[in-house]
N, CA and C atoms as a LAMMPS dump frame, in Angstrom:
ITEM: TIMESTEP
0
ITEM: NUMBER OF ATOMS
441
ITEM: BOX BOUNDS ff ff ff
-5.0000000000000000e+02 5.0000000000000000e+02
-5.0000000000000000e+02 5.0000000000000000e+02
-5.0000000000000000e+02 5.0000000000000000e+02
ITEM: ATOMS id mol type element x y z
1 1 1 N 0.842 -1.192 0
2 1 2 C 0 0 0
3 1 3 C 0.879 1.245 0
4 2 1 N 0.578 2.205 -0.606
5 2 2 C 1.073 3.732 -1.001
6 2 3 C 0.533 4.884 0.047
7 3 1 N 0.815 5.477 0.33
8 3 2 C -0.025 6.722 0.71
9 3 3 C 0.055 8.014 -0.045
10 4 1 N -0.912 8.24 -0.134
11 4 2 C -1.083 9.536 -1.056
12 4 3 C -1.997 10.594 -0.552
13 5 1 N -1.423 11.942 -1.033
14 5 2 C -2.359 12.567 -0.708
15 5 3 C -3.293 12.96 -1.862
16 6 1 N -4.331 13.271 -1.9
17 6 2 C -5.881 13.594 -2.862
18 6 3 C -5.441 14.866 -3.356
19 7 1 N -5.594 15.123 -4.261
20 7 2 C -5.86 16.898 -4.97
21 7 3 C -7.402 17.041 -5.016
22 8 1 N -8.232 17.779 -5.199
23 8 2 C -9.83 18.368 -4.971
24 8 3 C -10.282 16.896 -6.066
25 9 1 N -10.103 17.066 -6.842
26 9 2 C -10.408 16.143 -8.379
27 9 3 C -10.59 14.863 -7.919
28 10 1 N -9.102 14.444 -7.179
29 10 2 C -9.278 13.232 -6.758
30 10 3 C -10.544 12.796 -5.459
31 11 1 N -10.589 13.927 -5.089
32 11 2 C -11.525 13.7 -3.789
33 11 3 C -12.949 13.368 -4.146
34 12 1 N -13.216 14.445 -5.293
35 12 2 C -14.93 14.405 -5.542
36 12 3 C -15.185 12.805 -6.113
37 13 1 N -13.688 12.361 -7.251
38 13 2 C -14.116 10.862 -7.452
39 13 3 C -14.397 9.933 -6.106
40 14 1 N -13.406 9.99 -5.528
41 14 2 C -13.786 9.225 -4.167
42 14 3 C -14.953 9.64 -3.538
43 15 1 N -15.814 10.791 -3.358
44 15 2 C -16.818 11.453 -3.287
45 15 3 C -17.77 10.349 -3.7
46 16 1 N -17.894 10.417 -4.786
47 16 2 C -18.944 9.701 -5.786
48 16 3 C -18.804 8.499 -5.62
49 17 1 N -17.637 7.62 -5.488
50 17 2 C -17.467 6.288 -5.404
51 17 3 C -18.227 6.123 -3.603
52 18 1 N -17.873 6.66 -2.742
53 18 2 C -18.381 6.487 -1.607
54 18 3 C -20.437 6.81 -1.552
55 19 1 N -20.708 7.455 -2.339
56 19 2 C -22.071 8.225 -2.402
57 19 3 C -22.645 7.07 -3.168
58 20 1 N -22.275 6.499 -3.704
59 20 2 C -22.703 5.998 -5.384
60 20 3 C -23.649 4.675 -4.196
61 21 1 N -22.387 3.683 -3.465
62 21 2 C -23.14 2.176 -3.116
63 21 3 C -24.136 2.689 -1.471
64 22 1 N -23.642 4.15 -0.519
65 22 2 C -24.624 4.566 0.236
66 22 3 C -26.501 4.443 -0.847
67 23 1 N -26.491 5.009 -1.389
68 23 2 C -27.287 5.419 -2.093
69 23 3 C -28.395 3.919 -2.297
70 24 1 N -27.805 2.779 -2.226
71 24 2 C -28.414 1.683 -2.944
72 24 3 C -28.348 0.874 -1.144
73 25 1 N -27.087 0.517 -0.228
74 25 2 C -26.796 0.001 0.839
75 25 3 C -27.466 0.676 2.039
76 26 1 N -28.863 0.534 2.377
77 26 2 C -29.4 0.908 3.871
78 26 3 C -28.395 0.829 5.069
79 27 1 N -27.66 -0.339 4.975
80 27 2 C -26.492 -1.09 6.163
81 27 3 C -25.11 -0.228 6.193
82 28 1 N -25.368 0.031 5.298
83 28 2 C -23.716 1.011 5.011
84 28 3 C -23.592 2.15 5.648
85 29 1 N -22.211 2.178 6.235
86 29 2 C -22.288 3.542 7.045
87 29 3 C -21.396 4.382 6.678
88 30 1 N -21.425 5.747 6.655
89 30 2 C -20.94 6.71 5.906
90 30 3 C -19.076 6.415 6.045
91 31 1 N -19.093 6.042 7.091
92 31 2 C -17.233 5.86 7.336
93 31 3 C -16.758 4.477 6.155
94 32 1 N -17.511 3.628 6.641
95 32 2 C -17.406 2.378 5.719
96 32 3 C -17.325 2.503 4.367
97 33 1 N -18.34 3.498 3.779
98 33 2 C -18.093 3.95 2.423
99 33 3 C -16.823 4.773 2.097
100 34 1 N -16.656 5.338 2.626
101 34 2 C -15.91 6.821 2.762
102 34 3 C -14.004 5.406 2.426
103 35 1 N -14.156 4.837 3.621
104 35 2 C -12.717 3.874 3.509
105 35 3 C -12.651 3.198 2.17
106 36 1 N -13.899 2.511 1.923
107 36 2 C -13.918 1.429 0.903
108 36 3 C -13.413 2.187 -0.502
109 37 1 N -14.142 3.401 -0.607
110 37 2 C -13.722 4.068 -1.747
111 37 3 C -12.219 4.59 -2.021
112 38 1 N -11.689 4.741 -0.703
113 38 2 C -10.127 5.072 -0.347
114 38 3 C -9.762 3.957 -0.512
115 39 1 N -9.888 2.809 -0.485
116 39 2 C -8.868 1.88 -0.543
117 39 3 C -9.015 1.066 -2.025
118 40 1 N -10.23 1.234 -2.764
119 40 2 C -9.732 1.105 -4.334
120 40 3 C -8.813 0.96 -4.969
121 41 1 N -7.925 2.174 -4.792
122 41 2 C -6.802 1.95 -5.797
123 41 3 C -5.687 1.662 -5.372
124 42 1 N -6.188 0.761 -4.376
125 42 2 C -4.603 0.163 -3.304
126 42 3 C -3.96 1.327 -2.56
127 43 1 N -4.663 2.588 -2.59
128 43 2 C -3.609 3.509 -2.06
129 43 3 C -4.782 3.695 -0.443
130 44 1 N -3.874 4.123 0.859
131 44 2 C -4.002 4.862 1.951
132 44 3 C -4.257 5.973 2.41
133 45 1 N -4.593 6.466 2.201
134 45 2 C -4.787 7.848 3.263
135 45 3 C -4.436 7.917 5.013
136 46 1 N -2.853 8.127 4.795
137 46 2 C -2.423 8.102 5.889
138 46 3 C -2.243 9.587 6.311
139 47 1 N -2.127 10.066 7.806
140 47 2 C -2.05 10.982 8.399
141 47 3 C 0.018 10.776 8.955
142 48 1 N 0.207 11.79 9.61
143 48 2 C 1.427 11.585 10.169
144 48 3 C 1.979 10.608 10.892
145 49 1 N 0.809 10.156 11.769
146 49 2 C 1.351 8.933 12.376
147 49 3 C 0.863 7.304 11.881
148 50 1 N 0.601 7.901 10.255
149 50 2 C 0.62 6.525 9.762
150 50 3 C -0.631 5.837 9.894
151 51 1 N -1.576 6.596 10.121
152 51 2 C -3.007 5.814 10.653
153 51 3 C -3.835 6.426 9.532
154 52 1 N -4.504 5.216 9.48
155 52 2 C -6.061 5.658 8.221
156 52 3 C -6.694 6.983 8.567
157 53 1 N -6.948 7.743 7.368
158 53 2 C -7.467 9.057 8.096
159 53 3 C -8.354 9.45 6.494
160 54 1 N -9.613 10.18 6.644
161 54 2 C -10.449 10.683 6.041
162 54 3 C -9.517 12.607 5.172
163 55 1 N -9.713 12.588 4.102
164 55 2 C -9.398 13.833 3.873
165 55 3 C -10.39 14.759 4.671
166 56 1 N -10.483 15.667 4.946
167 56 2 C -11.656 16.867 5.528
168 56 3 C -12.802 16.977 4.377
169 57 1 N -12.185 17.392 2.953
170 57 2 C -13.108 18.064 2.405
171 57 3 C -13.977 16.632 1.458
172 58 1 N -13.071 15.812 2.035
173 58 2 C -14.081 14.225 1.094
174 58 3 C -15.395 13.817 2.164
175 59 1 N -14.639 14.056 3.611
176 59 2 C -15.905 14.183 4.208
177 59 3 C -16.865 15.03 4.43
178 60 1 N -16.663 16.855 3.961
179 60 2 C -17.478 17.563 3.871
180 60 3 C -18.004 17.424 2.737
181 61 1 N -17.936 17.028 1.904
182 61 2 C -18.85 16.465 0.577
183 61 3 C -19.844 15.341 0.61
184 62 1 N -19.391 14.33 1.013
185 62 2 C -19.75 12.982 1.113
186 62 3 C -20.853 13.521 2.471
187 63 1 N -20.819 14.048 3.568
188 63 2 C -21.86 14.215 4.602
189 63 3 C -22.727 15.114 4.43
190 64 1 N -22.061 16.215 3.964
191 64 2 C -23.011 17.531 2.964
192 64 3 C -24.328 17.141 2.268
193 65 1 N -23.641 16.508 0.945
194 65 2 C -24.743 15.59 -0.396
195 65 3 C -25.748 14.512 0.892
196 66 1 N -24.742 13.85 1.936
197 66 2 C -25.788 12.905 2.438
198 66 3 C -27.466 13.901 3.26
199 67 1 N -26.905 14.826 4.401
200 67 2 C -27.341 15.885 4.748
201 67 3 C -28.528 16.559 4.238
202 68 1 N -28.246 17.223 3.046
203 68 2 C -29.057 17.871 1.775
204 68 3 C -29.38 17.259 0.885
205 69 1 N -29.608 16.09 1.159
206 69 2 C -30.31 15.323 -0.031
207 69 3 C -31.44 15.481 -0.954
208 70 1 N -32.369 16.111 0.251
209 70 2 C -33.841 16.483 0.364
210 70 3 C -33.762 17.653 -0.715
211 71 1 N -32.633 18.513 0.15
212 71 2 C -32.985 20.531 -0.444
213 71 3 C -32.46 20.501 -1.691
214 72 1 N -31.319 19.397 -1.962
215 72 2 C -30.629 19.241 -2.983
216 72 3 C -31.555 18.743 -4.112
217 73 1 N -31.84 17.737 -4.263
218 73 2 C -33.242 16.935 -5.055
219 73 3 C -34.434 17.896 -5.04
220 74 1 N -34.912 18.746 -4.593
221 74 2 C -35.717 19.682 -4.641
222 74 3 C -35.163 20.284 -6.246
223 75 1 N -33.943 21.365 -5.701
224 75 2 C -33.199 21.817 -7.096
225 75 3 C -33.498 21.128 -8.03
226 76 1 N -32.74 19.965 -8.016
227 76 2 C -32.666 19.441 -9.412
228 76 3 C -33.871 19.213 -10.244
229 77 1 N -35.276 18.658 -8.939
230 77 2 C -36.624 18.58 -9.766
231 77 3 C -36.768 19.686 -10.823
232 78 1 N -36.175 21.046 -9.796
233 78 2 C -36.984 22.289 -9.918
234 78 3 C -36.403 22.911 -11.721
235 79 1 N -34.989 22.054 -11.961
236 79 2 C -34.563 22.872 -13.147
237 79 3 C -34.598 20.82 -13.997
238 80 1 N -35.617 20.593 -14.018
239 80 2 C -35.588 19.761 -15.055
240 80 3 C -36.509 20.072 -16.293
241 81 1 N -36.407 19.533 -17.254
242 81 2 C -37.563 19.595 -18.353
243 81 3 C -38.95 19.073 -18.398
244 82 1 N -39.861 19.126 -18.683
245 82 2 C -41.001 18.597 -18.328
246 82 3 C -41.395 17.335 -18.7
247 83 1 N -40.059 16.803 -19.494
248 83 2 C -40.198 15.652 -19.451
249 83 3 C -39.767 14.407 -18.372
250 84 1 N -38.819 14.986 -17.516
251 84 2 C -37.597 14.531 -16.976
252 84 3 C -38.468 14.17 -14.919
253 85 1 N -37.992 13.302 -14.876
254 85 2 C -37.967 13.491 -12.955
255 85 3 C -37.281 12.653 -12.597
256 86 1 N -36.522 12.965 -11.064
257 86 2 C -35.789 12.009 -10.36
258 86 3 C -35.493 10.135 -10.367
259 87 1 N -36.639 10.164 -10.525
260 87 2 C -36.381 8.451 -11.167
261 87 3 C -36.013 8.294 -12.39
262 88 1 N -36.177 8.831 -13.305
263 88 2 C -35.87 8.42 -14.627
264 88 3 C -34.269 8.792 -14.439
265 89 1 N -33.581 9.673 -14.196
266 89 2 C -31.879 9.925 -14.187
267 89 3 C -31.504 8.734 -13.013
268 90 1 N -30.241 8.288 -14.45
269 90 2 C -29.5 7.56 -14.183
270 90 3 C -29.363 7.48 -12.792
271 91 1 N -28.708 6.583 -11.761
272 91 2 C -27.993 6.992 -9.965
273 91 3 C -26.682 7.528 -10.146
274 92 1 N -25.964 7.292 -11.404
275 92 2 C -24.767 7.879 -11.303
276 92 3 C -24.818 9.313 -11.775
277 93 1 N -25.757 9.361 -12.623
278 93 2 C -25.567 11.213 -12.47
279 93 3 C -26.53 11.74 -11.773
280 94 1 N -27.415 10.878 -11.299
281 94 2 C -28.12 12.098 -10.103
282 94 3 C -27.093 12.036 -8.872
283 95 1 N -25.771 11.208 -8.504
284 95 2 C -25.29 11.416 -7.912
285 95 3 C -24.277 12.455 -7.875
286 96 1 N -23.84 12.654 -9.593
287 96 2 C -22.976 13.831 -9.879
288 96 3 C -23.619 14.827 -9.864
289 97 1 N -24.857 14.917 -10.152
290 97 2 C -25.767 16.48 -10.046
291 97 3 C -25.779 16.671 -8.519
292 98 1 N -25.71 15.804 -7.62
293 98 2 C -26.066 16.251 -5.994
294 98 3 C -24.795 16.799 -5.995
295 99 1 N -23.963 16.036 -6.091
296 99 2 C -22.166 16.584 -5.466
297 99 3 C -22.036 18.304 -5.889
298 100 1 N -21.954 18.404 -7.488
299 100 2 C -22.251 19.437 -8.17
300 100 3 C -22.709 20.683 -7.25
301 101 1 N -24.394 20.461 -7.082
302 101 2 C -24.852 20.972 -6.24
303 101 3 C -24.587 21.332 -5.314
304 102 1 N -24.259 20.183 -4.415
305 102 2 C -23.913 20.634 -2.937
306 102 3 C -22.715 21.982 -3.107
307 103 1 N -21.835 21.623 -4.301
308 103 2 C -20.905 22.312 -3.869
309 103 3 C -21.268 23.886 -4.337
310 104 1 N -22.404 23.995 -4.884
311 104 2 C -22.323 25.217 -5.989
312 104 3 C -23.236 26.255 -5.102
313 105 1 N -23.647 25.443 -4.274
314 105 2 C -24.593 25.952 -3.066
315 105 3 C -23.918 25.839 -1.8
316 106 1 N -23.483 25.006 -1.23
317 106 2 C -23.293 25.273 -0.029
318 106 3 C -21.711 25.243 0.277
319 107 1 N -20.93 25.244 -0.726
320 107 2 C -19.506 25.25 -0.493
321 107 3 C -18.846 26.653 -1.749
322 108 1 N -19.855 27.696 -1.561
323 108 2 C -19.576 28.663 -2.231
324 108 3 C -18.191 29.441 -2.181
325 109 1 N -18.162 29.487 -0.604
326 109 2 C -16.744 29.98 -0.252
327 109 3 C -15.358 28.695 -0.31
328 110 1 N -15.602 27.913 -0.993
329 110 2 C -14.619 27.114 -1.121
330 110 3 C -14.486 26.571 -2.36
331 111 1 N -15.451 26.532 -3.401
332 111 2 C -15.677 26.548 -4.699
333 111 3 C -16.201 27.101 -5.539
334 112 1 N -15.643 27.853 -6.527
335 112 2 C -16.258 28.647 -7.786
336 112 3 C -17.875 27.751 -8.302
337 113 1 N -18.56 27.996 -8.479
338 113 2 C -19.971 27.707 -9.219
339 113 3 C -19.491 26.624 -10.324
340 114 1 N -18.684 27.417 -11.128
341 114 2 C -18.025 26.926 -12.493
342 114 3 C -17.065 25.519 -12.36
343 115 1 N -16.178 25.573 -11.457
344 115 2 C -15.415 24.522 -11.084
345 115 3 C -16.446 23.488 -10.863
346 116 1 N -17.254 23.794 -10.172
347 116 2 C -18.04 22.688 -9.656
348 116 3 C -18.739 21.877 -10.677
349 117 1 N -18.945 22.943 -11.842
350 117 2 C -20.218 22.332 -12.964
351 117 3 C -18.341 21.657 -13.585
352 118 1 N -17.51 22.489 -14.205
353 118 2 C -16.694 21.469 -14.927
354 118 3 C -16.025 20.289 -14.179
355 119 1 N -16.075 19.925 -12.705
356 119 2 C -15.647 18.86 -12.295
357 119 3 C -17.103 17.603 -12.506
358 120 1 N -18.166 18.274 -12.376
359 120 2 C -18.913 17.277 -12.41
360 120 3 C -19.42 16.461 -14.172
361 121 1 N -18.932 17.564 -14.826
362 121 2 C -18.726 17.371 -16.329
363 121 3 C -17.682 16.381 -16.542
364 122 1 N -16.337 16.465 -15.807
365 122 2 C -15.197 15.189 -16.285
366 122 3 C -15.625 14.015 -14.979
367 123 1 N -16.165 14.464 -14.139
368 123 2 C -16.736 12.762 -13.429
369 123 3 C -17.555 11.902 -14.628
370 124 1 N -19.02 13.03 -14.892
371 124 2 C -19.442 12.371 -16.258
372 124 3 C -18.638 11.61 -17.436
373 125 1 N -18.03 12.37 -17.642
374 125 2 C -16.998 12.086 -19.014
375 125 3 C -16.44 10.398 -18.696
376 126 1 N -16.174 10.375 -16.996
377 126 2 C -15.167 9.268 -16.424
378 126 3 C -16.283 7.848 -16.392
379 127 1 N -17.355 8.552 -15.668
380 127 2 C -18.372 7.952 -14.743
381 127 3 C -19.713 7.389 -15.709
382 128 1 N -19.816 7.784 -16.671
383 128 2 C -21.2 7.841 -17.516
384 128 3 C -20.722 7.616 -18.535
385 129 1 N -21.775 8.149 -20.168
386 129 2 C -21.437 8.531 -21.086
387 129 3 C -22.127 9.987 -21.692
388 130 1 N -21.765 10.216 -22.888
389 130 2 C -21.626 11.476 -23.473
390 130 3 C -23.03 11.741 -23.632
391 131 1 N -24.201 11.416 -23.429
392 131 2 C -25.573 11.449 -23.387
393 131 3 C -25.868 12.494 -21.881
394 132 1 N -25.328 11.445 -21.042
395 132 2 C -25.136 11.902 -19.729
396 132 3 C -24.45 13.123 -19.594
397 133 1 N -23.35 13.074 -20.145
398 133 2 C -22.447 14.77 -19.849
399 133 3 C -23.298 15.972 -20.451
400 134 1 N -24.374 15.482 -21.232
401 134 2 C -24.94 16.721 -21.99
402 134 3 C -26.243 17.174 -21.106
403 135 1 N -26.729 16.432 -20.719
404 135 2 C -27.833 16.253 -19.679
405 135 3 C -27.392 16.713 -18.498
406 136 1 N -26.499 16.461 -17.656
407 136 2 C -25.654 16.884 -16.504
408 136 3 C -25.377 18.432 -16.699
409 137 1 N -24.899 18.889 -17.549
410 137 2 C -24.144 19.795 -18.228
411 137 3 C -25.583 20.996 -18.455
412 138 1 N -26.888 20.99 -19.166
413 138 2 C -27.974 21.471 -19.103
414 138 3 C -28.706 21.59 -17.717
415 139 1 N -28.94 20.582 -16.726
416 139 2 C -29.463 20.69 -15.678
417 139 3 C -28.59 21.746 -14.899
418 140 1 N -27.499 21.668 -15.032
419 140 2 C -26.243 22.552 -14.014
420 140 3 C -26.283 23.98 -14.379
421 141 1 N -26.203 24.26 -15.922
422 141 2 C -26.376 25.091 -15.748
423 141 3 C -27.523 26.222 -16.036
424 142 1 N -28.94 25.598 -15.829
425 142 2 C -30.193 26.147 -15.782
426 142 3 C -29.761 26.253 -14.124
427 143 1 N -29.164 25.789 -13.16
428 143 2 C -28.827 26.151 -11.503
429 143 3 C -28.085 27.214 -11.833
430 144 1 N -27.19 27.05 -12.918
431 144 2 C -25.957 28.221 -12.335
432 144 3 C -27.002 29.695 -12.875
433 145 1 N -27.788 29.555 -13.971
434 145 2 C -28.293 30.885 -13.653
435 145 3 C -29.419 31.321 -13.1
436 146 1 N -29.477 30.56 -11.85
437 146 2 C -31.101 30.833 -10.742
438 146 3 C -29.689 31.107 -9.481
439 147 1 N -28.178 30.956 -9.672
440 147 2 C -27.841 31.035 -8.196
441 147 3 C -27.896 32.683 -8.043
């Protein structure tokens, strides 16, 4: 095992990988996800003394989106097309539209609006397909101009 530290990019994937099996797992608990997704790519998240440790801002994301699920999913109803509702989108991009969200709303002072829509655009790109990035990409930013 490696230890590494996360850059923002890397976090929101682990973000999503931890959000993605909460979402479907009643039994699962936010730490359990949060590790499982850290330990994917064989790498650690070690602290100084060498002990498993959570980044801060993977857990202010990951508890945030869990948190605001409700106010969050509200949004997204609120800027869909009249064809469109919460069940019909995919789980993996209504999970990238929550993250998105959370951050474009409630992590204003720590993320640009814009960053937030183009990180959740290359999760798509990673996470989905190009159907999805265009859809993701329209819902986000009918938000970015109601913020």
């Amino acid at each position: 095992m490696k230890n590494k530290e996360l850059n923002r990019h890397e976090i929101r994937i682990k973000a999503l990988q931890s959000l993605f099996p909460l979402d479907f797992n009643v039994d699962l608990t936010k730490d359990a996800a949060i590790q499982n997704a850290l330990s994917m790519d064989d790498f650690d998240v070690l602290d100084d003394d060498d002990e498993k440790f959570t980044p801060p801002y993977l857990d202010t994301l990951v508890t945030g989106v869990i948190e605001q699920k409700s106010s969050i999913d509200e949004i997204i109803t609120k800027h869909l097309t009249k064809n469109w509702s919460l069940k019909r989108i995919s789980k993996m991009d209504l999970i990238i539209l929550r993250l998105a969200i959370f951050e474009m709303m409630y992590q204003k002072e720590e993320v640009d609006a814009k960053i937030a829509v183009n990180e959740a655009l290359e999760l798509a790109k990673a996470f989905s397909d190009e159907n999805s990035t265009r859809f993701i990409n329209g819902v986000l930013d009918n938000v970015l101009r109601n913020i």
